[in-house]
C-alpha positions as CSV (number, residue, x, y, z in Angstrom):
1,X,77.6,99.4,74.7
2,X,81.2,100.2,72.5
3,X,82.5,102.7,70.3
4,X,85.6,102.3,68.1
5,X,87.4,104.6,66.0
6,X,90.9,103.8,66.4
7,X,91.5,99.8,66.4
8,X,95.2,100.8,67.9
9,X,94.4,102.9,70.5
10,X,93.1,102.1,74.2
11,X,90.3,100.2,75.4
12,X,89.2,102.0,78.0
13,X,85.5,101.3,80.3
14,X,83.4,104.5,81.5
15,X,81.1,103.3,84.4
16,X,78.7,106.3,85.8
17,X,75.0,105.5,87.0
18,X,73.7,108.9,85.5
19,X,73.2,108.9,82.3
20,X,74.7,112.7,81.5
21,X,77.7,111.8,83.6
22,X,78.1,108.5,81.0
23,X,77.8,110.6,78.2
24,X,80.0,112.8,79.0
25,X,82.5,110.5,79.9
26,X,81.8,108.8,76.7
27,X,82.4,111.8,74.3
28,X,85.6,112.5,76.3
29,X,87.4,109.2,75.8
30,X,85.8,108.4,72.3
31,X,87.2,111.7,70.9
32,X,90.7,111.6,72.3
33,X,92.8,110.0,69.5
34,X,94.7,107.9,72.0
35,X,91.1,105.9,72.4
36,X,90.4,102.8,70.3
37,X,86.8,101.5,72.1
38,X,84.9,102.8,75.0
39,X,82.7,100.7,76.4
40,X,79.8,101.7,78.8
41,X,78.5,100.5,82.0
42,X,75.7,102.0,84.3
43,X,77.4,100.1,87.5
44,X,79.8,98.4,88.7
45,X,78.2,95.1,88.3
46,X,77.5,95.7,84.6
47,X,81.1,96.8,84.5
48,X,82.3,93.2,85.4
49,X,79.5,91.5,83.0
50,X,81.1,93.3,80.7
51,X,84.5,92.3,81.8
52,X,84.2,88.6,81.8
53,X,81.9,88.4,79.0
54,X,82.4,86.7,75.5
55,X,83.1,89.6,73.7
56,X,85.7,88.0,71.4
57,X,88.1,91.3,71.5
58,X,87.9,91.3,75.3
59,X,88.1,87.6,75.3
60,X,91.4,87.3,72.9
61,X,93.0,89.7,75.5
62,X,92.4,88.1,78.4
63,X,93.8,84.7,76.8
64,X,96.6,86.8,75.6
65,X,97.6,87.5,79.6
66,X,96.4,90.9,79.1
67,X,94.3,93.5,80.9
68,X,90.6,92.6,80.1
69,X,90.5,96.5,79.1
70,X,93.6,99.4,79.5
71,X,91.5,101.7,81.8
72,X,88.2,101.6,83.4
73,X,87.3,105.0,84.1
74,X,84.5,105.3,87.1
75,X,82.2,107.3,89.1
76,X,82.9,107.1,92.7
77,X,79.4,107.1,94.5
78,X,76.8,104.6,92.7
79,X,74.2,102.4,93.7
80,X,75.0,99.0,94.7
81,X,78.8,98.7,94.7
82,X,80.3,101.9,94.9
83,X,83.5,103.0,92.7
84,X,85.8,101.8,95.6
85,X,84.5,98.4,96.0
86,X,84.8,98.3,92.2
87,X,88.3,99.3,92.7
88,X,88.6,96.7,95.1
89,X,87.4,93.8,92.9
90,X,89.9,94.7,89.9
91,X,92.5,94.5,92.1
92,X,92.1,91.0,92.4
93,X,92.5,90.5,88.4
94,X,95.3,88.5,87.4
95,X,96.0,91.6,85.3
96,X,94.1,94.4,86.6
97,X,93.3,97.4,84.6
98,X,94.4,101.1,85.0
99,X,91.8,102.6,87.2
100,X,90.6,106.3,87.1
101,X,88.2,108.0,89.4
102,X,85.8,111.0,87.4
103,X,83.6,112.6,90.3
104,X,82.5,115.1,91.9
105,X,83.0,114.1,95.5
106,X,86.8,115.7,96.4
107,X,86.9,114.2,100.5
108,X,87.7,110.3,98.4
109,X,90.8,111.2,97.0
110,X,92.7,110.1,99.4
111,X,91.0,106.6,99.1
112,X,91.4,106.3,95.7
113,X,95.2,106.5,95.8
114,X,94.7,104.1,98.5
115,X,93.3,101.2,96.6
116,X,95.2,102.0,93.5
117,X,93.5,104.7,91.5
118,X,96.3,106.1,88.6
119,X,94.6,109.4,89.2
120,X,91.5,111.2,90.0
121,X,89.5,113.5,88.2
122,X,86.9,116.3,89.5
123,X,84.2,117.1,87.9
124,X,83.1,118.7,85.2
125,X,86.4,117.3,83.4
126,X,87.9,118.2,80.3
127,X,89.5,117.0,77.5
128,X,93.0,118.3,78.5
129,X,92.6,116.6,81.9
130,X,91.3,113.5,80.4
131,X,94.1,113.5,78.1
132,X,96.5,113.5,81.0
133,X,95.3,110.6,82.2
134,X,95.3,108.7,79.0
135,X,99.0,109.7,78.7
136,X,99.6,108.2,82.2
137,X,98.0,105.0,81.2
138,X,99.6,104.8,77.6
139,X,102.7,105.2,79.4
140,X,102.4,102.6,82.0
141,X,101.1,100.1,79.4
142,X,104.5,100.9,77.5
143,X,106.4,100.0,80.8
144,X,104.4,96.5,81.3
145,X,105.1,95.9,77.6
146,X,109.1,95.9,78.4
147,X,108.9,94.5,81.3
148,X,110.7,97.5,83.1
149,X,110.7,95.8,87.0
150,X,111.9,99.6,88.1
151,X,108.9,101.1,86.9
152,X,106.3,103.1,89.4
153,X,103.7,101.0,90.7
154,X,99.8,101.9,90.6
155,X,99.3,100.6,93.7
156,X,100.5,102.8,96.9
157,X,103.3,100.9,98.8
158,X,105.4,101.2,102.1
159,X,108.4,102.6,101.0
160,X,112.0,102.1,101.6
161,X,114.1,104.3,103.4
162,X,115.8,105.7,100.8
163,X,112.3,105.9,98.4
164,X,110.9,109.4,98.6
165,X,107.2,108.5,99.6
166,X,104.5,110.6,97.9
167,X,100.9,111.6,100.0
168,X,98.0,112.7,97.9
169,X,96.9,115.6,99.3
170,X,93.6,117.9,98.6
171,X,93.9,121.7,97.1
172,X,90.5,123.6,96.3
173,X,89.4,120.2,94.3
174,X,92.6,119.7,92.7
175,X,94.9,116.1,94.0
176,X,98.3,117.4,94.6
177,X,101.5,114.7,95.4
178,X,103.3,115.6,98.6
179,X,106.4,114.5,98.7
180,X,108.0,113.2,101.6
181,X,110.9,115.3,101.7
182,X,109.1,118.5,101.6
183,X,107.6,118.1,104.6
184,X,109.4,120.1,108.1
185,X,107.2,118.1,110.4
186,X,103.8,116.4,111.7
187,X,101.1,117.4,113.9
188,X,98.5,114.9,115.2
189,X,95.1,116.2,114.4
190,X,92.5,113.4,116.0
191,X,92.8,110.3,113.5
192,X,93.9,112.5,110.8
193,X,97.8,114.3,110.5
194,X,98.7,117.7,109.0
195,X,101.7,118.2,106.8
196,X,103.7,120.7,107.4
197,X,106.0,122.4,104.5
198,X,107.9,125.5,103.5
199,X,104.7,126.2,101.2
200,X,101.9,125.6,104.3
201,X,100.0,123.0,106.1
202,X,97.9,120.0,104.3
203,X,95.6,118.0,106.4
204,X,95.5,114.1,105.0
205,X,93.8,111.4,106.8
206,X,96.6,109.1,108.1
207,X,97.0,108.9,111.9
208,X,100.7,110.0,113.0
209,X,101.0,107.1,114.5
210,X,101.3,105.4,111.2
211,X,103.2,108.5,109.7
212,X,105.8,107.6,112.7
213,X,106.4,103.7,112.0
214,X,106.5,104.3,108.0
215,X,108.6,107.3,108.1
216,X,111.1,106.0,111.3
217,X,113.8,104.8,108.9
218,X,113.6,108.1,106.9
219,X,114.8,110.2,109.4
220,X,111.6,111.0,111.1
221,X,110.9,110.9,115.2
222,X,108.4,111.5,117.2
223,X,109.3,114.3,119.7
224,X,105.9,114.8,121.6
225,X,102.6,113.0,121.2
226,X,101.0,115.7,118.7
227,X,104.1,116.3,116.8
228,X,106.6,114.1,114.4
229,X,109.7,116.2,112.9
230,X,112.3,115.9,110.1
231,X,115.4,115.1,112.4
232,X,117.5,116.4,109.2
233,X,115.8,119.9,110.4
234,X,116.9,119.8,113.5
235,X,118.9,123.0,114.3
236,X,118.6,123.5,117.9
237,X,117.5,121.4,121.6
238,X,117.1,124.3,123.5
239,X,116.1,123.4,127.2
240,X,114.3,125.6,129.6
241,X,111.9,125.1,132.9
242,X,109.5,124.0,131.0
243,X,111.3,121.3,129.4
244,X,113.2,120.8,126.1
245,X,111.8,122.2,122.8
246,X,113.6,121.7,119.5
247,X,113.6,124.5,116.4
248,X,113.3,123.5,112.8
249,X,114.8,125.2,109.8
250,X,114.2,124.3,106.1
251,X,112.4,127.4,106.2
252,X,110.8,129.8,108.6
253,X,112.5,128.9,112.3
254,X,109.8,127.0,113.7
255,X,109.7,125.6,117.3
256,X,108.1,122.4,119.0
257,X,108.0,121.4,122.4
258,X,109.8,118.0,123.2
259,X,107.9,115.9,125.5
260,X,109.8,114.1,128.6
261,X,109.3,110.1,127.2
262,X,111.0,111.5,123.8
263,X,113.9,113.1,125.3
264,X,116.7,111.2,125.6
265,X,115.8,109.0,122.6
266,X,115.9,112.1,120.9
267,X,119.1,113.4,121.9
268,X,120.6,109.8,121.3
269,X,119.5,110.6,117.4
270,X,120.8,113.4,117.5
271,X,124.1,112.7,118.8
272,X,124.5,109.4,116.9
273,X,123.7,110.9,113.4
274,X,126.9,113.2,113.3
275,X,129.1,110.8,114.4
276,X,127.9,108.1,111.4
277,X,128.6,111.2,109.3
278,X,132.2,111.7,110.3
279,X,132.9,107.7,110.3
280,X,131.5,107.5,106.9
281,X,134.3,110.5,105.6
């Protein structure tokens, strides 16, 4: 099923298995002025009939080396394949669409961002907040369209050092971007980490172990098994007989313990990243 009222605008997919989640989503997208056709799915699988049918409109644009639709906007927890293996699938498109999550289930943000959701949307949404969205889609369809190779990605990627790494993190139902310069340190919680910033602590499930080999070239270390910190932080090694601990600025003095194996590796750091300041002068 397919509305149009605007033959310029977006073509965007809703896919929701209940119907007053569908409709909803429907009337949202068909009355935002950015929106040229929604069409409707009640599953993932529907949504790639629909996809790779012979609709002529959706079949001109794929022939045209374009996006089969602009956005598919999706539930996350259906029958069958769920919103994530959806995700999954479009990825593999030769040019996949913008993907946006609408649902009520908060704990799969971090997912989302994961397989390259544009953004994610709790429920019940709005029209401002759907209009957000369509603004981030507009814009990145403006960017494909000039060929802009500096333009953000969808898709999360391993940074460079010098890139300021973002991690979606979950506030009270809202998805807020963490980035990676705001955070003092690390601490190992199980298979999940906690960030922590001047503002407070965010828990996000990415082991420190990963945090460590991702972040190594960005000035992190790891200074004890539970804790990764900012080495840029550092203001005192303080050693007592109980071992070394270092303290943290960048906001409330903050101390850490500094395990035996990470000692010297991190006093080597610490030593050697003065000294490339004063040959760089």
């Amino acid at each position: 099923m397919s509305t149009r009222e605007n033959p310029a605008g977006l073509v965007v997919l809703a896919v929701d298995d209940e119907r007053a989640g569908l409709d909803e989503m429907q009337y949202l997208l068909g009355s935002n002025p950015r929106v040229g056709r929604v069409l409707t799915a009640f599953d993932a699988a529907e949504a790639l009939r629909l996809l790779r049918s012979d609709d002529s409109e959706l079949a001109g644009r794929r022939d045209g080396d374009e996006p089969t639709v602009d956005a598919v906007f999706a539930d996350v927890s259906m029958p069958g394949l769920s919103g994530m293996e959806l995700a999954r699938v479009l990825a593999a498109f030769r040019n996949p669409p913008a993907l946006v999550f609408i649902t009520g289930h908060e704990e799969n943000a971090l997912e989302a961002f994961e397989v390259g959701a544009l953004d994610y949307i709790m429920k019940p949404a709005n029209s401002d907040r759907v209009d957000r969205a369509l603004r981030a889609i507009e814009k990145n369809k403006q960017q494909d369209a000039i060929g802009d190779a500096s333009r953000p990605q969808r898709q999360l990627e391993v940074p460079g050092p010098d890139d300021d790494e973002v991690i979606p993190v979950e506030l009270a139902g809202t998805t807020r971007m963490i980035p990676r310069k705001e955070v003092r340190w690390v601490e190992a919680q199980g298979d999940y980490a906690r960030l922590h910033t001047t503002e407070g602590s965010h828990l996000v499930r990415i082991p420190l172990a990963q945090l460590e080999e991702r972040w190594s070239e960005a000035g992190f270390l790891r200074i004890h098994r539970s804790f990764l910190v900012s080495l840029a932080l550092v203001t005192e090694l303080r050693m007592s007989s109980s071992g070394y601990s270092v303290v943290l600025g960048g906001g409330p003095a903050t101390e850490l313990p500094v395990s035996r194996r990470h000692t010297r590796e991190l006093k080597d750091r610490l030593v050697r990243a003065p000294r490339q300041g004063w040959d760089e002068q």
